[in-house]
C-alpha positions in Angstrom: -170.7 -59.9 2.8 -171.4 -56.3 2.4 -172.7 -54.3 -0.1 -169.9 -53.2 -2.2 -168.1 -56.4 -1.8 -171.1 -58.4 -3.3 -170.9 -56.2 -6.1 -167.1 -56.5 -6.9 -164.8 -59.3 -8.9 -161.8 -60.2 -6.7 -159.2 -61.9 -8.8 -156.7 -63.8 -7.4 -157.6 -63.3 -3.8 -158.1 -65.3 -0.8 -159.5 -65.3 2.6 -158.7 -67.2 5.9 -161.1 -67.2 8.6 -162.5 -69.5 11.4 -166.0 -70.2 9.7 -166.7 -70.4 6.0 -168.7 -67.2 4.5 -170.9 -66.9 1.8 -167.8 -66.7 -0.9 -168.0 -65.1 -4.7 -168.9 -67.4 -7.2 -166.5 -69.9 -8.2 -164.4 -69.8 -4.9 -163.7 -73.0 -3.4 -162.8 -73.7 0.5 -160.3 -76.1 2.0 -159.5 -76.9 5.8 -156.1 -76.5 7.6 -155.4 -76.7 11.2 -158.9 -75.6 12.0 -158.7 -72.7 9.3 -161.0 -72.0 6.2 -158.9 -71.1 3.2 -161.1 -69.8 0.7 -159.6 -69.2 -2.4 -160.7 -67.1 -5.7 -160.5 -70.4 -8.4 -157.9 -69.2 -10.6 -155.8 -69.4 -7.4 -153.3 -72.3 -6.5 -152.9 -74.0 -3.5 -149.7 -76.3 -3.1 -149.1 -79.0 -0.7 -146.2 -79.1 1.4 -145.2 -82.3 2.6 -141.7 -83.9 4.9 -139.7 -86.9 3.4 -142.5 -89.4 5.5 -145.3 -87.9 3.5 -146.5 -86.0 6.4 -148.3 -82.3 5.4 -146.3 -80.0 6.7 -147.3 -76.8 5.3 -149.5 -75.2 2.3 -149.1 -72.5 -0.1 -151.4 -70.0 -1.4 -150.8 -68.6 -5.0 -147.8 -69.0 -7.8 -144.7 -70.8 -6.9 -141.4 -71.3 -9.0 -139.5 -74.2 -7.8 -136.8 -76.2 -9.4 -137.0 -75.2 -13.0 -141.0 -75.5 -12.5 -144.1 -73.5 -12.0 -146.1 -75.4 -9.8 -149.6 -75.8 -10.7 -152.7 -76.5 -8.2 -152.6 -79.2 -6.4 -148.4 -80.3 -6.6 -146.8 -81.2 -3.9 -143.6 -80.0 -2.3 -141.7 -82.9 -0.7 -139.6 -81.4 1.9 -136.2 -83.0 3.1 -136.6 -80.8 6.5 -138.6 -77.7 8.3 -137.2 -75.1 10.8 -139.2 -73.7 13.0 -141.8 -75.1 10.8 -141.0 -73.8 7.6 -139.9 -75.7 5.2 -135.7 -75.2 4.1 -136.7 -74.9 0.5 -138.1 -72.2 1.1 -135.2 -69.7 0.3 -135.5 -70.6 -3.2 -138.7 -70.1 -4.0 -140.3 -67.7 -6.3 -143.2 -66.3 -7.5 -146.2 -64.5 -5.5 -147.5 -66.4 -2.5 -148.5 -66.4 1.1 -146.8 -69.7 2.9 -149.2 -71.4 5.6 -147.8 -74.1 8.1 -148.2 -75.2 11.9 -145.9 -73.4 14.4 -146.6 -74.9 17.8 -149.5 -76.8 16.1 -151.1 -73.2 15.4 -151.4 -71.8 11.9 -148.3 -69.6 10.9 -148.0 -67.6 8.1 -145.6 -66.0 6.5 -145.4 -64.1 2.3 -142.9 -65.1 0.0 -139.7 -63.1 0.6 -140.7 -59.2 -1.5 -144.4 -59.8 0.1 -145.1 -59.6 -3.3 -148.6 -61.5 -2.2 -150.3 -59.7 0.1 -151.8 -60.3 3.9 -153.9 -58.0 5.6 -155.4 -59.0 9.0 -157.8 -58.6 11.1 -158.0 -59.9 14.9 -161.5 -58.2 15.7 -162.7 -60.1 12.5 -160.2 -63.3 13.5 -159.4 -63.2 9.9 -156.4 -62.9 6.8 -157.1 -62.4 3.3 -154.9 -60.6 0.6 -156.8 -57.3 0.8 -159.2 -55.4 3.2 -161.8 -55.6 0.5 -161.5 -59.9 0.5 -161.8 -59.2 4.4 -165.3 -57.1 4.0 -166.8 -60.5 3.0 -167.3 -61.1 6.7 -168.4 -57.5 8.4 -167.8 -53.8 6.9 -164.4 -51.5 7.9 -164.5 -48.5 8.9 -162.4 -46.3 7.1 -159.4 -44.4 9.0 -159.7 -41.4 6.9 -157.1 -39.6 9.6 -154.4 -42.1 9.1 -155.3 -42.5 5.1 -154.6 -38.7 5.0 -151.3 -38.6 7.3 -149.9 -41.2 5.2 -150.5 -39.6 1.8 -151.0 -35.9 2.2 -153.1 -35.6 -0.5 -150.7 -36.7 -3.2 -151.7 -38.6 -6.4 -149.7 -41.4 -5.9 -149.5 -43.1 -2.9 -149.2 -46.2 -1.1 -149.1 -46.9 2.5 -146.1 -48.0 4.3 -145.2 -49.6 7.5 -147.9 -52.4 7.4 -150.5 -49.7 8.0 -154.4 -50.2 5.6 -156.7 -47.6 5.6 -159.1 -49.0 7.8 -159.1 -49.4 11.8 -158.0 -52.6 13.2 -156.5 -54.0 9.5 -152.9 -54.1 9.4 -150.5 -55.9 6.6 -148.0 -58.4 7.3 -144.4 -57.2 6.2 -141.6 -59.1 4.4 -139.4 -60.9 7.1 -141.8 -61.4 9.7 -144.2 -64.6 10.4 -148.3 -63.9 11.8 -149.2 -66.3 14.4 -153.2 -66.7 13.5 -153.8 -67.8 17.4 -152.8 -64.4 18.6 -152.5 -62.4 15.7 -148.5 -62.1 17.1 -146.3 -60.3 14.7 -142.7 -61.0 14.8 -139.3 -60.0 12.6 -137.8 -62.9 11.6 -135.2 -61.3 9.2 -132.7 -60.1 10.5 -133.2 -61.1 14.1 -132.9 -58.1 16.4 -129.9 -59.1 18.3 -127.3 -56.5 20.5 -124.0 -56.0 19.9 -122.9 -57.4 22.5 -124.9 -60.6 22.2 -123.0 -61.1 18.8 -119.6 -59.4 17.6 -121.2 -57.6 14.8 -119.2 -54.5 13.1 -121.3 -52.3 11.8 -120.2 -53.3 8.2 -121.0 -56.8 8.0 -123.0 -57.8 5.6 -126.8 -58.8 6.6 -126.2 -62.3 6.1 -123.6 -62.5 9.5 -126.8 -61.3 12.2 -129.7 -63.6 11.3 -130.2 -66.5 13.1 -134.1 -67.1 12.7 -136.2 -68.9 10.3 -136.9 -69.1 7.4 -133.3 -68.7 6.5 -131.4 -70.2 9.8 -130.6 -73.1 7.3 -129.6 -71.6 4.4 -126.2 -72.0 3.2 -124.2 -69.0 3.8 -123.3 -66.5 0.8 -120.0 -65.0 0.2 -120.3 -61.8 -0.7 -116.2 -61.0 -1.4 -116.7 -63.3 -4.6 -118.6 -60.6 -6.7 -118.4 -63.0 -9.9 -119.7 -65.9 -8.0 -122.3 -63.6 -6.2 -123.4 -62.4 -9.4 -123.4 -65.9 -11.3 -125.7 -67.3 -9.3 -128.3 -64.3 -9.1 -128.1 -64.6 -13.4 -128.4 -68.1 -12.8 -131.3 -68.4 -10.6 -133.3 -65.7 -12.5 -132.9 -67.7 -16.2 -133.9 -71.0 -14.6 -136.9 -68.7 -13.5 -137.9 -67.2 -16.7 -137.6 -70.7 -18.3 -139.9 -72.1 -16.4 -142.7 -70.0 -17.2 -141.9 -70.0 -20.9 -142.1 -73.7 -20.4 -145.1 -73.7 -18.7 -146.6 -71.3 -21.8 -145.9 -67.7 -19.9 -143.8 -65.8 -22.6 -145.0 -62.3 -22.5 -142.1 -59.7 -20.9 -142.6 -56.1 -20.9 -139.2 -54.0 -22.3 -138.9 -50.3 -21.4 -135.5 -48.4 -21.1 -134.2 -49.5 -17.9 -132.4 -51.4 -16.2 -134.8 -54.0 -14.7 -137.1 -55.2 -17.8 -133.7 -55.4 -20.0 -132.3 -57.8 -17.8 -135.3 -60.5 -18.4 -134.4 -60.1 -21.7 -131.1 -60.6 -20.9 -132.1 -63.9 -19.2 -134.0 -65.3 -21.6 -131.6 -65.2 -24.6 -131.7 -68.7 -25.3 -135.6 -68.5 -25.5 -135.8 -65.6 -27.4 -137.5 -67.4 -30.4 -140.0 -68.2 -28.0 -140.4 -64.8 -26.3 -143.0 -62.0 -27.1 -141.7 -58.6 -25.4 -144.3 -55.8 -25.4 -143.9 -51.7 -24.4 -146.9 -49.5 -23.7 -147.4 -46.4 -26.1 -148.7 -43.5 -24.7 -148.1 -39.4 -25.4 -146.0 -38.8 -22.3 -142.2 -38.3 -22.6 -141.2 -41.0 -20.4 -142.9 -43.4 -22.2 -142.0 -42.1 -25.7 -138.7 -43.0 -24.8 -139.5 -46.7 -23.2 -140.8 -47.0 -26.9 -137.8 -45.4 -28.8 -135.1 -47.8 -26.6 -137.1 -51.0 -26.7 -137.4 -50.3 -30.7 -134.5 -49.9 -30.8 -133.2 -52.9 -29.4 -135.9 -55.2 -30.7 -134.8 -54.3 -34.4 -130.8 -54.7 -33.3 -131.6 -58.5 -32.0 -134.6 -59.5 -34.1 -137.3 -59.8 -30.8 -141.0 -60.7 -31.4 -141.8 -56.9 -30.1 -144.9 -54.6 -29.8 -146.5 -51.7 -28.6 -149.8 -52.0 -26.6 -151.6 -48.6 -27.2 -152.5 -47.2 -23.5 -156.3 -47.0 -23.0 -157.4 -44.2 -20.4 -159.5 -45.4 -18.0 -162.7 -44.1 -17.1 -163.7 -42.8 -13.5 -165.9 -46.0 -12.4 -162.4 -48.5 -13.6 -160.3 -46.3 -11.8 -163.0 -46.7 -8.1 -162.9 -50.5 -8.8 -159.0 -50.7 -8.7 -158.9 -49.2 -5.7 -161.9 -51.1 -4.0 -159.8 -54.5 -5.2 -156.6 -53.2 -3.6 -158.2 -51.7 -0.3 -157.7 -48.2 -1.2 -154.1 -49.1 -0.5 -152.1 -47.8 -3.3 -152.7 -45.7 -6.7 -150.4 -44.6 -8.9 -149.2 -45.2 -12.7 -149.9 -48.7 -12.0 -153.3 -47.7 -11.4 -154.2 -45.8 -14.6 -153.2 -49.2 -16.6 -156.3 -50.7 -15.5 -158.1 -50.8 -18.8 -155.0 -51.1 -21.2 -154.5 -54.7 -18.8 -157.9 -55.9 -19.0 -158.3 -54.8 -23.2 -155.2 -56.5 -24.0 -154.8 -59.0 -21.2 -152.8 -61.9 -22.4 -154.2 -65.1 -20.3 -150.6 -65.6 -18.8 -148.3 -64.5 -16.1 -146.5 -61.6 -17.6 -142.6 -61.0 -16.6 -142.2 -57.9 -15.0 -138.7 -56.3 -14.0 -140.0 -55.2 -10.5 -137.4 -56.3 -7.6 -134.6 -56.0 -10.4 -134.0 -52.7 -8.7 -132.7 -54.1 -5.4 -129.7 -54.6 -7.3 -129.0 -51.1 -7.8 -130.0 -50.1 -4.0 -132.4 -47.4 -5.7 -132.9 -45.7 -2.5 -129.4 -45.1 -1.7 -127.5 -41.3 -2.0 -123.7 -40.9 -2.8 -121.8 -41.4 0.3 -124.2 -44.0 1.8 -121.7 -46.5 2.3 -120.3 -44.7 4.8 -123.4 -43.5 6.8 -123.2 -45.5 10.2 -127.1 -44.8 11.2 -130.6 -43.5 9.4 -132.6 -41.2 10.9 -136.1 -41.5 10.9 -136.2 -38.0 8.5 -133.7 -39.6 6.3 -135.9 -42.6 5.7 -139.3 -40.9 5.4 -137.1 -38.8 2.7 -136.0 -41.3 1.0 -139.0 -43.1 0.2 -141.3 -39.1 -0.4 -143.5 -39.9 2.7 -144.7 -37.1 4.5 -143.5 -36.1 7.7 -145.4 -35.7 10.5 -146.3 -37.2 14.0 -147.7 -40.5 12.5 -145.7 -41.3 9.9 -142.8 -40.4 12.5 -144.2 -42.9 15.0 -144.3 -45.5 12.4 -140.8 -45.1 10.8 -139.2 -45.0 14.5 -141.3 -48.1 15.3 -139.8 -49.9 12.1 -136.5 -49.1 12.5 -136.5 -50.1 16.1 -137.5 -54.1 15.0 -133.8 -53.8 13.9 -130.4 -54.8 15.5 -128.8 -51.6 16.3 -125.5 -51.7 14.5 -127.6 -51.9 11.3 -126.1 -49.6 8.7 -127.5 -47.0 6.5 -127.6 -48.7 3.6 -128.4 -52.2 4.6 -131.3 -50.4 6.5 -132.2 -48.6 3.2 -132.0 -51.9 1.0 -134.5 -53.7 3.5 -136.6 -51.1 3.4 -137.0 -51.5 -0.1 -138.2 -54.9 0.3 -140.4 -54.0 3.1 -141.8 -51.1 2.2 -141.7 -50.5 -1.0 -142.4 -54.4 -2.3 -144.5 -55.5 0.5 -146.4 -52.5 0.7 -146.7 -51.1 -3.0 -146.1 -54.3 -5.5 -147.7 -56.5 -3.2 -151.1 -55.0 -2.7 -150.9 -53.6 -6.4 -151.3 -57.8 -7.7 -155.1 -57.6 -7.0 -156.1 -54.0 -8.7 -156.2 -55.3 -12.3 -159.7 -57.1 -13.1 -157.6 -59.7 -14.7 -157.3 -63.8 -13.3 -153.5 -64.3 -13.8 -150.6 -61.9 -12.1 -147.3 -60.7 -13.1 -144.5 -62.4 -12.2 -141.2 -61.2 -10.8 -138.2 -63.9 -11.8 -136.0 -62.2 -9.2 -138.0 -62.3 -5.8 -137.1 -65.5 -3.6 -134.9 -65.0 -0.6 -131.8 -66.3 -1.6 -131.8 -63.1 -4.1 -132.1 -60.8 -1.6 -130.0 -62.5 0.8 -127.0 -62.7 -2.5 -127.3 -58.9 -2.6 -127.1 -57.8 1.2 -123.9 -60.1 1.6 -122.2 -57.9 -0.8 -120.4 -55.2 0.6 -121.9 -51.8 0.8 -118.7 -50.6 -0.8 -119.1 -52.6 -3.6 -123.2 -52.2 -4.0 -122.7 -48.6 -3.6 -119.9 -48.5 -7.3 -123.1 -50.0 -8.7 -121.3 -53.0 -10.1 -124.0 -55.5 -9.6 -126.0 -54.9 -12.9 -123.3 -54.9 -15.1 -121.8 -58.2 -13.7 -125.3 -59.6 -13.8 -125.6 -58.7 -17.4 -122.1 -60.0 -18.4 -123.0 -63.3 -17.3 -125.9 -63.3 -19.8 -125.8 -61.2 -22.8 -123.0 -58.4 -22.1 -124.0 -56.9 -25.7 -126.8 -55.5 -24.1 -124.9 -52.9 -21.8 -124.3 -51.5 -25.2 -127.4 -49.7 -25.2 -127.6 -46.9 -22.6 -130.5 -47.6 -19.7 -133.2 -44.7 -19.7 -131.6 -42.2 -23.0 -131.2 -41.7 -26.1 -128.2 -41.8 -27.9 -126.8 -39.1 -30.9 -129.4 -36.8 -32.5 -132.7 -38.4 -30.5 -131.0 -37.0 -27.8 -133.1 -33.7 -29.0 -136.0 -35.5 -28.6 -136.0 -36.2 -24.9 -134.0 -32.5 -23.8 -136.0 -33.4 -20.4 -135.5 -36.7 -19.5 -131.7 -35.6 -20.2 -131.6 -32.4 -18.3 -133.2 -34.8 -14.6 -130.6 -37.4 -14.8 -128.3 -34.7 -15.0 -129.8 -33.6 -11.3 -128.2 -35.0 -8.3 -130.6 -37.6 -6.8 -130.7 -35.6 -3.3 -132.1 -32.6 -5.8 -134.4 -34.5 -7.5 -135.9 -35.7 -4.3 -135.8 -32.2 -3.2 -137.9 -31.0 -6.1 -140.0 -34.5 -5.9 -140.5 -33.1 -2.0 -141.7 -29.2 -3.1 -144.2 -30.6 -5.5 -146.0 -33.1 -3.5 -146.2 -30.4 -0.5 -147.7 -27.9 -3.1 -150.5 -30.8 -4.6 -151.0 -31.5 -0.5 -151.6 -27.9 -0.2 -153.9 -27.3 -3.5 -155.8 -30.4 -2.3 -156.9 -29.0 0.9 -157.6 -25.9 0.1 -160.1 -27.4 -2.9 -161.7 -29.4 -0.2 -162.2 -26.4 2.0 -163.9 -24.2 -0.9 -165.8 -27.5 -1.6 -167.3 -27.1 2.3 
């Protein structure tokens, strides 16, 4: 253990190594196929197990299954495995890291929006959920070169593409399994097949090219039925939210968008049971997170309150990013203290992978881009371009089949990069013993939205269907503004949606060039 890790708390993490290490107090070790799991104590691990009682696979962390959040030490009874995995697999939910034998060698793969992290290591012949859980068994070395081609000096980062900040660590991604043996990383959604192994037109939804595991057995969606589609994703997400209110996890945070509105939307018939809560702080966004959540707790009678933001000092703000690896900051970060000061002992609801329904990274006209460029992507998602970050979107975009469209492309990259490499690594940076919970993130919900038509996804008539099926009143209410005379209030927040989103990218672009620029030369007048 080194230094700085013997010093830190590391909530909710794990480690998997050959040979047990001299753990933080209160983690506990178990055995699997010649593996040590150590696991920080708040942390579940779940049995997976075939018809014949047979174990067939365990799960690290928080699992939603069948109504149910399953608690350490249930068991999963599986009715059958592919490749492995077992076929229930597409419908769980939560944050977790699934373990099981592939070849009688340890496999792993994260639940479907990576939403629980993996780094790995095979100098160190090691897993955990963050480089700082992996410094328990030697010291990285920092890749300060990488760090800074991935970021460019910009205040809010995170680091894409699987990539850590230290040499030899890399993260697993959504859609591909780790084979522990060899540290082997392979796509498993969609499987990269040619056209001309399989008839695929470049249209067809991601649902037609993926033959692999986990999701080989699933039962196909059809995406033409956009009422059925959107049933089932309402469906699946209020079976979700009742089972952590059942299990005593009632606390949802409600802003003025789209995502946090439609938990609320979800748990209508447990409203009496809910508490929502909206930060207050003296920013504009966030005056106006307050002013629509007010507005709609008072309309519909919700147990609501405001949480007063506490700034966090300088040594908080080092320890978030120790817990996380140095993998991410951004507003998440600066929330540190206000989580810890008015944690709530439970797993709070949040809204994040709502947005996949709205294909946030997607510009007008998408629908009927045939190919993304490696610029377009880097674009897109405001990293910098330059020869690494080049090498590593052309490297990801190559794992894919080549008919892929534009925006099917752009709505796995959201999962990939922007889940998996920014919500999942995010879990461990408050010094607080139970995570948020997404409702939405299992992989039939992804798979429900990619077999929709791009057409369709790009008219953005998911969200409204979604809220139709469970409390249409709600769309009364605009997403993100005010309404009449408050309008004055919030002139800017008005003014940018006004912007075209290419513009506001643009701008977005300019700005973080300029702090890049500011940054460096501060760091030369400092040498």
């Amino acid at each position: 253990m080194t230094p700085e890790t013997n010093t830190m708390h590391l909530p909710k993490q794990y480690l998997i190594a050959k040979q047990p290490v001299s753990a933080l107090s209160g983690w506990r070790s178990i055995e699997y196929l010649g593996w040590c799991l150590s696991l920080a104590k708040e942390v579940p691990l779940i049995t997976v197990e075939d018809l014949d009682g047979n174990l067939v696979g365990r799960i690290i962390g928080w699992v939603i299954w069948q109504g149910k959040l399953l608690q350490d030490g249930d068991v999963i009874q599986s009715t059958n495995q592919t490749d492995g995995v077992a076929v229930e697999y597409d419908a769980f939910c939560g944050r977790f890291v699934y373990l099981y034998a592939l070849h009688q060698q340890l496999a792993a793969i994260t639940d479907a929006g990576g939403m629980m992290s993996l780094v790995y290591s095979a100098e160190l012949d090691a897993a955990a959920a963050t480089p700082a859980a992996l410094q328990m068994i030697q010291e990285l070395e920092f890749d300060q070169i990488t760090f800074d081609a991935l970021t460019a000096g910009a205040p809010k980062k995170w680091l894409p593409f699987g990539v850590t900040p230290y040499h030899g660590v890399a993260r697993l991604l959504p859609n591909h399994r780790l084979t522990l043996r060899d540290w082997r990383v392979e796509r498993i959604y969609p499987y990269p097949v040619s056209a001309s192994d399989r008839n695929i037109n470049v249209k067809d939804s991601v649902d037609s090219i993926h033959p692999s595991t986990p999701y080989s057995s699933a039962a196909p969606i059809d995406g033409s039925d956009i009422d059925n589609v959107t049933g089932m994703i309402a469906g699946w997400v209020k079976q979700n939210i009742a089972a952590l209110v059942h299990a005593g996890h009632n606390v949802a945070h409600l802003t003025g968008g789209v995502d946090s509105r439609m938990i609320l939307a979800a748990s209508r018939d447990l409203c009496d049971q809910m508490r929502f809560q909206t930060v207050s702080a003296d920013d504009v966004g966030t005056r106006l997170d307050n002013h629509i959540a007010g507005r709609i707790a008072r309309k519909f009678g919700l147990n609501y309150s405001t949480v007063q933001f506490q700034q966090p000092t300088d040594e908080e703000v080092h320890a978030w990013r120790q817990r996380t690896g140095h993998c991410v900051e951004d507003a998440v970060t600066q929330l540190c203290t206000t989580a810890r000061m008015h944690n709530n002992h439970c797993h709070e609801m949040t809204g994040t992978c709502g947005e996949a329904l709205k294909s946030p990274y997607w510009y007008p006209g998408d629908e009927n881009l045939a190919t993304l460029t490696t610029q377009g992507l880097l674009r897109r998602f405001e990293f910098p371009e330059n020869d690494v970050t080049t090498r590593l979107a052309e490297a990801w975009i190559a794992e894919f089949p080549a008919v892929i469209s534009a925006g099917n492309l752009l709505d796995l990259a959201y999962i990939e990069l922007r889940l998996g490499c920014w919500a999942g690594p995010s879990m461990f940076g408050h010094d607080i013993p139970f995570p948020s919970i997404s409702p939405f993130n299992s992989a039939r919900y992804y798979r429900a939205i990619l077999s929709v038509s791009e057409k369709v996804r790009a008219q953005g008539d998911l969200i409204p269907a979604v809220y139709r099926h469970l409390w249409p009143e709600l769309l009364d209410t605009p997403f993100n503004r005010a309404t009449g005379l408050a309008k004055l209030l919030f002139l800017s927040e008005e003014i940018r949606r006004m912007l075209p989103v290419e513009f506001k990218d643009q701008i977005k672009r300019i700005r973080s060039a300029l702090h890049a620029r500011k940054t460096r030369s501060s760091q030369r007048a400092q040498v």
